[in-house]
C-alpha positions in Angstrom: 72.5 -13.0 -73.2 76.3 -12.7 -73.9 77.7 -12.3 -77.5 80.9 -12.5 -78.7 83.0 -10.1 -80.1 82.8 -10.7 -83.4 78.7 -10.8 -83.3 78.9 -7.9 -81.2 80.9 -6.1 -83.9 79.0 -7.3 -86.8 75.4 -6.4 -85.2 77.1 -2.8 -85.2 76.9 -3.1 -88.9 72.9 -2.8 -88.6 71.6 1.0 -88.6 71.1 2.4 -85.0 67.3 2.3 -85.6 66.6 -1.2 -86.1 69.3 -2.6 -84.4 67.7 -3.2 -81.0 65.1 -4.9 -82.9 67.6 -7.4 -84.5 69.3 -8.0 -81.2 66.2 -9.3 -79.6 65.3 -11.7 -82.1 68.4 -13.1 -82.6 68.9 -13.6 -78.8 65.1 -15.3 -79.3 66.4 -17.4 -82.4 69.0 -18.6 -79.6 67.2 -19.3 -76.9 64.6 -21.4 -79.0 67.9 -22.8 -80.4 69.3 -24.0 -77.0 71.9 -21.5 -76.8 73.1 -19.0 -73.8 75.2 -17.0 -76.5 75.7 -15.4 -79.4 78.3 -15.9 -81.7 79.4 -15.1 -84.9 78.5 -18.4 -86.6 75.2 -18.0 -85.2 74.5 -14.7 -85.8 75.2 -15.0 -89.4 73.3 -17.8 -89.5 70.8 -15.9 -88.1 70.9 -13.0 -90.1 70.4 -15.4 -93.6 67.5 -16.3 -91.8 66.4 -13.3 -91.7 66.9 -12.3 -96.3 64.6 -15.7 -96.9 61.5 -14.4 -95.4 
């Protein structure tokens, strides 16, 4: 799945340990969203997903 810049730089943000974790279920949340990308709207979309559970 390609990501943008800006997600790629934010998702650099997350601590080496978890971060392949997060990058898979983003790119999940995408793909059950319709999407063949990543960007930074998405991802921070994504990632307030992610603080209400």
């Amino acid at each position: 799945m390609n990501w943008s810049n800006d997600a790629e730089t934010s998702l650099k943000e997350i601590p080496f340990v978890v971060r392949p974790i997060i990058r898979r279920r983003i790119e999940s949340m995408a793909r059950e969203a319709g999407l063949d990308g990543v960007d930074l709207a998405f991802y921070e979309q994504a990632k307030e997903r992610f603080g209400r559970k």
